[in-house]
C-alpha positions as CSV (number, residue, x, y, z in Angstrom):
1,X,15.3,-29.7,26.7
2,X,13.8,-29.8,30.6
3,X,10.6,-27.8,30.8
4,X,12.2,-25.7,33.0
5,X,15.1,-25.2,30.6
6,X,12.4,-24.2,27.9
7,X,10.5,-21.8,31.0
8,X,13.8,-19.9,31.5
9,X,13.6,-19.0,27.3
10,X,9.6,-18.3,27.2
11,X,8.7,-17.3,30.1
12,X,5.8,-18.8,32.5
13,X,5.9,-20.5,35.7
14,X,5.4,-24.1,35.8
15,X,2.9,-26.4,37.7
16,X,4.3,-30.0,38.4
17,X,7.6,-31.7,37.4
18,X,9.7,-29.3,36.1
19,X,12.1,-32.6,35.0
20,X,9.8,-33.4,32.1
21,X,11.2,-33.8,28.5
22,X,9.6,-31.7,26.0
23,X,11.1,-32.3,22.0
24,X,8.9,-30.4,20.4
25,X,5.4,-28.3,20.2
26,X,2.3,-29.3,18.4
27,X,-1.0,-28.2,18.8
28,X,-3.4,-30.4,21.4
29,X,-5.0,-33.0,18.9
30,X,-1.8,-33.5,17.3
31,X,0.8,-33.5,20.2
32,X,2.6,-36.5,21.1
33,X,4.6,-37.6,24.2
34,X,8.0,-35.3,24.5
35,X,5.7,-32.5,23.4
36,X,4.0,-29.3,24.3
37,X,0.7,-27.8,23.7
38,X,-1.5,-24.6,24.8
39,X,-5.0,-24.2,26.3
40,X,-6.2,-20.4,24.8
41,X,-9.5,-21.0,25.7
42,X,-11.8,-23.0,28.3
43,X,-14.2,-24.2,25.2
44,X,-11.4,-26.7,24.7
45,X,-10.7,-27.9,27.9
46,X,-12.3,-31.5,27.6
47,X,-9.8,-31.8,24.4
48,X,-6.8,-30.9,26.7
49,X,-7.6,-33.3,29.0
50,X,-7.5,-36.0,26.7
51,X,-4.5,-34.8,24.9
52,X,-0.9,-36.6,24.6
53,X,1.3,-34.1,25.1
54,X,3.6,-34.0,27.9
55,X,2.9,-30.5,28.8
56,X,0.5,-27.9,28.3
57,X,0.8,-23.9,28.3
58,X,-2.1,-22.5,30.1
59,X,-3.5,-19.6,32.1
60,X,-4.4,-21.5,34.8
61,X,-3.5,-25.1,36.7
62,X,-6.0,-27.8,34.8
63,X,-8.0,-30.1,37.4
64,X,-7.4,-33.7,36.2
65,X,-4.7,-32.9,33.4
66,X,-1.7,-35.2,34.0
67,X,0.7,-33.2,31.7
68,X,3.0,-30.6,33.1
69,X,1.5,-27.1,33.1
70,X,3.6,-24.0,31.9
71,X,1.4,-20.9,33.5
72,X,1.2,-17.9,31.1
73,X,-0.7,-14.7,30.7
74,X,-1.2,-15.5,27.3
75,X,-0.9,-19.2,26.7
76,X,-0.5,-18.9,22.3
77,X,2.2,-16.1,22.4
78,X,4.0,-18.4,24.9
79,X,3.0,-21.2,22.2
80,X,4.3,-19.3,19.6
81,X,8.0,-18.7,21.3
82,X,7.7,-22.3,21.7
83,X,7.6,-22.9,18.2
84,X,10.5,-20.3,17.4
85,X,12.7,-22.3,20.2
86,X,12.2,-25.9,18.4
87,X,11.5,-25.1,14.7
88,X,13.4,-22.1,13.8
89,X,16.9,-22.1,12.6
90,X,19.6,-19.9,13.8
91,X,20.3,-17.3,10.8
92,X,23.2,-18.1,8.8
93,X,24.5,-14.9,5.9
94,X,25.2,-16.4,3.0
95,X,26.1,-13.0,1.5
96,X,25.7,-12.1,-2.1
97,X,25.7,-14.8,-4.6
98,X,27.7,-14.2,-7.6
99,X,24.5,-15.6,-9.7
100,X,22.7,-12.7,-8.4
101,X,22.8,-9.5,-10.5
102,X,23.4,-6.3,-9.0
103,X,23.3,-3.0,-10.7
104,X,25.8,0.3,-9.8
105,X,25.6,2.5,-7.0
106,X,23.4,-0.5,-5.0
107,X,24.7,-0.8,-1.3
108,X,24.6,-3.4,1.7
109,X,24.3,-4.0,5.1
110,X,26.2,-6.8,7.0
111,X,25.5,-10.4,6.5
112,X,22.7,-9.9,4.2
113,X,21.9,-13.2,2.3
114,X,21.3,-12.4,-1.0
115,X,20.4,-15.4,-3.4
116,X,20.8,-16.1,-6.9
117,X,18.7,-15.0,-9.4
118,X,18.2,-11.9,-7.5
119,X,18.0,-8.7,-9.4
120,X,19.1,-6.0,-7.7
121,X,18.8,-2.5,-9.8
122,X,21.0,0.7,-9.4
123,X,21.1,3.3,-6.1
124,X,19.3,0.1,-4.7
125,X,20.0,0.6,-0.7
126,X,20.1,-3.0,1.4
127,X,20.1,-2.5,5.3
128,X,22.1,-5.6,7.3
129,X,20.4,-9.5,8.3
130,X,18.3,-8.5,4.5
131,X,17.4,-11.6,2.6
132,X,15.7,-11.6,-0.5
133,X,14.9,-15.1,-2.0
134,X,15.6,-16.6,-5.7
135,X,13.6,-14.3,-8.3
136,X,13.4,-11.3,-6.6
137,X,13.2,-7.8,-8.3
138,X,14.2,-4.6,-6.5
139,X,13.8,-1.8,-8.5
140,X,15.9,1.5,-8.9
141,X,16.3,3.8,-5.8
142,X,14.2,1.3,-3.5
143,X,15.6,0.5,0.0
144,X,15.2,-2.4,2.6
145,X,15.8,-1.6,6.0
146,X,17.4,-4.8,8.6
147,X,16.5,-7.7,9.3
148,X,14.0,-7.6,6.6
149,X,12.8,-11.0,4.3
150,X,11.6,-11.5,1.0
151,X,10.5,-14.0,0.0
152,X,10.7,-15.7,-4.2
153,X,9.5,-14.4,-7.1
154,X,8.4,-11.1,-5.1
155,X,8.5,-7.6,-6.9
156,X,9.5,-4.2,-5.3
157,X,9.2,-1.6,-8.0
158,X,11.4,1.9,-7.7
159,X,11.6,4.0,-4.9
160,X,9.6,1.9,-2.6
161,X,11.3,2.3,0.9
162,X,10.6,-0.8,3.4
163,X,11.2,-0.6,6.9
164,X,12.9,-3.2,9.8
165,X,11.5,-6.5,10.3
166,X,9.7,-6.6,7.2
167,X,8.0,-9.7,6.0
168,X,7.4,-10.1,1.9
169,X,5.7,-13.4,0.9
170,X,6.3,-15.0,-2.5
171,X,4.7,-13.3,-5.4
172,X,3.7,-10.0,-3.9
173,X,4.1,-6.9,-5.8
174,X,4.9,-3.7,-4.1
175,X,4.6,-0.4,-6.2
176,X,2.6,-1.4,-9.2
177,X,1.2,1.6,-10.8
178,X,-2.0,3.0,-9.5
179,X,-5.0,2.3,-11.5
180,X,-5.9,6.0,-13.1
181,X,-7.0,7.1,-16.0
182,X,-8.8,10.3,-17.9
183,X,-11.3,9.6,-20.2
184,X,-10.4,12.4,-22.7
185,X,-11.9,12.0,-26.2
186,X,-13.5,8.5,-26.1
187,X,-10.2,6.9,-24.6
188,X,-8.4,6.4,-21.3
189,X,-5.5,8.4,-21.1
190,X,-2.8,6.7,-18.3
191,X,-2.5,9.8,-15.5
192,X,1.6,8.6,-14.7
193,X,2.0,7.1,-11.7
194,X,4.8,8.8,-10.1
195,X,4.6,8.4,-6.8
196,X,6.0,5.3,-4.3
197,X,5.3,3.0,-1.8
198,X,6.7,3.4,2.2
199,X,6.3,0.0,4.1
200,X,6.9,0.8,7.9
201,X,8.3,-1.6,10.8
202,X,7.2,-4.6,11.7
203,X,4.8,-5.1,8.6
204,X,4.0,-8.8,7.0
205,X,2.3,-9.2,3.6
206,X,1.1,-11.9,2.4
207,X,1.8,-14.1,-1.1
208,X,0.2,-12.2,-4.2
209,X,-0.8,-8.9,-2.6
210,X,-0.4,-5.8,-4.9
211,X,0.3,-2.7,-3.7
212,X,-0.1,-0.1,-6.2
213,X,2.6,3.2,-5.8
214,X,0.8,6.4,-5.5
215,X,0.1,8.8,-8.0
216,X,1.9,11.5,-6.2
217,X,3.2,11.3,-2.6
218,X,2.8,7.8,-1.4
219,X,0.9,4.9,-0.6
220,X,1.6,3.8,3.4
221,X,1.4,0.9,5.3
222,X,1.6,1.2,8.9
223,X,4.1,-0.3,11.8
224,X,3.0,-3.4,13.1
225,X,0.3,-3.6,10.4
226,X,-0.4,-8.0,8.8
227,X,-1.9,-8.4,5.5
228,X,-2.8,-11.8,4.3
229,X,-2.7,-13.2,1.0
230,X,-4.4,-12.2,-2.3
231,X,-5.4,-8.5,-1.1
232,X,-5.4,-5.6,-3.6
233,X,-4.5,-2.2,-2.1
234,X,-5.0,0.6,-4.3
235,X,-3.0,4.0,-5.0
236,X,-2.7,6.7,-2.0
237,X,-4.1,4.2,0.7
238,X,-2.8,5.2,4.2
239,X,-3.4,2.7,6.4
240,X,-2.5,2.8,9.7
241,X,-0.6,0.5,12.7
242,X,-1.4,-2.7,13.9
243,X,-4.0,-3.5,11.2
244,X,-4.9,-6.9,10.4
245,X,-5.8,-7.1,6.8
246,X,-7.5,-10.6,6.0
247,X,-7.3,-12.6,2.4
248,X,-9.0,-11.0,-0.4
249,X,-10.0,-7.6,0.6
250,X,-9.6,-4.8,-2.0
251,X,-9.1,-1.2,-1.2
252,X,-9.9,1.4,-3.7
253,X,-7.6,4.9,-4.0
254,X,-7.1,7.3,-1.6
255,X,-8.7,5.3,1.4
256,X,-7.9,6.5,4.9
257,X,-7.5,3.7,7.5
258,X,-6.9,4.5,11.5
259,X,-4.6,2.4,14.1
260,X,-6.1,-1.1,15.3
261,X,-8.1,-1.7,11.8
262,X,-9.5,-5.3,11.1
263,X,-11.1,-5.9,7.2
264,X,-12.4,-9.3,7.6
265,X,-12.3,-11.3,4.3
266,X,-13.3,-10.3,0.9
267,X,-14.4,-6.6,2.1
268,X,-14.3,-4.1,-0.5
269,X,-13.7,-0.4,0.2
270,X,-14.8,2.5,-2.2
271,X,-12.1,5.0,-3.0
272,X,-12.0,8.2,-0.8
273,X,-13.8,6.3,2.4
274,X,-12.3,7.2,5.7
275,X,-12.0,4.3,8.5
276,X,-11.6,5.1,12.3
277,X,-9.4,3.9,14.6
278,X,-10.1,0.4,15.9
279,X,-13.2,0.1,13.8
280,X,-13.9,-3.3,11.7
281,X,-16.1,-4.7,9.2
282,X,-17.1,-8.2,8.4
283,X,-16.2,-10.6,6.2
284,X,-18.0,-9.7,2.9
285,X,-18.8,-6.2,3.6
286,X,-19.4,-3.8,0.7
287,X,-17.6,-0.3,2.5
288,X,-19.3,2.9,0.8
289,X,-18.9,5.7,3.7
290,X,-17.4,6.2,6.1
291,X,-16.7,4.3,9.4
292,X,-16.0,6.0,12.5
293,X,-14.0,5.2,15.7
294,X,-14.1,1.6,16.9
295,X,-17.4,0.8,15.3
296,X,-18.2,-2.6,13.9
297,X,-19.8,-2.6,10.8
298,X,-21.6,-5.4,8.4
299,X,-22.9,-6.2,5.0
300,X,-23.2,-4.4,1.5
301,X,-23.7,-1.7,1.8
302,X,-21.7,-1.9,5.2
303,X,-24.0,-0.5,8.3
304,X,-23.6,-1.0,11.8
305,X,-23.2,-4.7,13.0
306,X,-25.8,-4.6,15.2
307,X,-28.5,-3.3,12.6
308,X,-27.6,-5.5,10.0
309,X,-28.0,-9.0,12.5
310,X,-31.4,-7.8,13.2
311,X,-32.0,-7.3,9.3
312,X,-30.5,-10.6,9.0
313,X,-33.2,-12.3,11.1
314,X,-36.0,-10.7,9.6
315,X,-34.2,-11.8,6.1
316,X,-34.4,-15.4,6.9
317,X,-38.7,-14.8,7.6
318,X,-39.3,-13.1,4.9
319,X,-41.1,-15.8,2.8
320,X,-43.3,-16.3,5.8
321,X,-44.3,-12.9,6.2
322,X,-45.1,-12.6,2.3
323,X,-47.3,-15.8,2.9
324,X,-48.9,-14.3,5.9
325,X,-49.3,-11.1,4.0
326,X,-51.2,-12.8,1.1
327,X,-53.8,-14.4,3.1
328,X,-54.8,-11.1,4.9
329,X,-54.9,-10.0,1.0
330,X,-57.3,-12.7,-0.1
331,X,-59.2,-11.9,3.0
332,X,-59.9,-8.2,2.3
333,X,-60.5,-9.4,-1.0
334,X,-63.3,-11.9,0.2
């Protein structure tokens, strides 16, 4: 289509010929003629100048670019519609295949695309646009609200309830039982795990993540909230909106996390710990205490970012103070 053509769906205002051809998007190393690209940030600009594209999305008009410019507030959500205009596929229902097995009292929205393989289990409830991919298992009372996808081989245990615009990747399991036990003469006794799971709007999760159902009341996920692959969250975690969960993090039980979140990777959290809002903690942290209101913390055990670079520089001189620190040993010695 004519940038302009691809303007009117996106939004921006373009710089230059508004004639040009774009066929496709591509990032900026990669683009070819026909396509479009995005400038997020200034550190790049000598790339973007040397880049093949045809056009460019960018906050601002680029001295010496050539390429069409598509001004935007925020060049990579403008990037990103891009992508959904030339790569996405219009949604087709396929409905319910008759390889798919569906227990009694399950239910179903409009056009829901439900593939075979799929086992669907009794007083399921399955909102309209719904697709669940070959392999995967809903359990008993569980409901899906619309436009909802999930994706192969993913489990959803009873009476989990998931929300609108819900993403599942392949292999997740939602509602695994909590890990609790007793230890009650020399053994661990199982404490039942009777409790569910409630996934909120808006929520993606990534391939592999477990999400264990509560032991009574409910484990909660957020609106809005992305968790990436290969996280472990544990019973009775609340977590609230818009957090961004990355790959590998594990939250222990009970674990209270605010709106606006972000776990870098590979964080662990000890059970019980309370997060503020906004707050985050780098990649690696060990989480033993509490965290309060947009604070950044680092480390094991997790302290306040700030702190911890400091101890991180005096880390990296510590076998030169140990050598300085010997020779005014042998000295007082002498």
């Amino acid at each position: 289509m004519k940038l302009k053509e691809l303007a009117d769906l996106i939004g921006g205002r373009i710089s230059g010929n508004q004639e040009i051809e774009i066929t496709g998007a591509a990032g900026m190393n990669e683009a070819k003629h026909g396509e479009i690209t995005f400038l997020a940030d200034k550190k790049h600009l000598r790339d973007i100048l040397n880049t093949k594209a045809s056009a460019v999305i960018a906050r601002e008009e680029i001295e010496g670019l050539t390429a069409g410019i598509l001004i935007s507030d925020n060049p990579y959500f403008t990037f990103a519609r891009a992508l959904e205009v030339f790569y996405i596929k219009p949604f087709k229902p396929l409905g319910v295949s008759d390889k798919a097995t569906v227990c009694g009292g399950a239910s179903f929205g409009e056009d829901v695309s439900i593939h075979p393989n799929v086992f669907i289990s009794s007083n399921v409830v399955i909102g309209a646009r719904v697709i669940l991919f070959p392999g995967v298992f809903i359990g008993e009372g569980t409901s899906i609200s619309d436009d909802s996808i999930i994706y192969p081989n993913a489990t959803i245990r009873e009476n989990v309830k998931i929300g609108k615009k819900v993403i599942i990747h392949a292999g997740a399991v939602i509602g695994s039982d909590g890990f609790g036990y007793v230890f009650e003469k020399g053994m661990h006794y199982k404490i039942p795990q009777v409790g569910g799971v409630i996934i909120e709007d808006n929520v993606e999760i990534g391939a592999n993540v477990t999400i264990d159902r509560a032991t009574t009341g409910n484990t909660i996920i957020g609106s809005g909230t992305k968790i990436d692959n290969l996280v472990q969250i544990g019973h009775n975690v609340i977590i609230g909106k818009n957090c961004i969960i990355v790959s590998q993090v594990g939250i222990s039980g009970s674990v209270e996390i605010g709106d606006g979140v972000v776990l870098a990777g590979q964080v662990g959290v000890r059970d019980h710990v309370k997060i503020g809002n906004g707050a985050m903690a780098g990649a690696q942290s060990g989480i033993s205490g509490d965290i309060p209101e947009g604070q950044i913390y680092s480390g094991t055990p997790a302290i306040p970012h700030k702190i911890w670079l400091r101890a991180q520089s005096i880390y990296s001189k510590l076998p030169e103070y140990i050598k300085r620190l010997q020779e005014i040993e042998r000295k007082i010695n002498k």
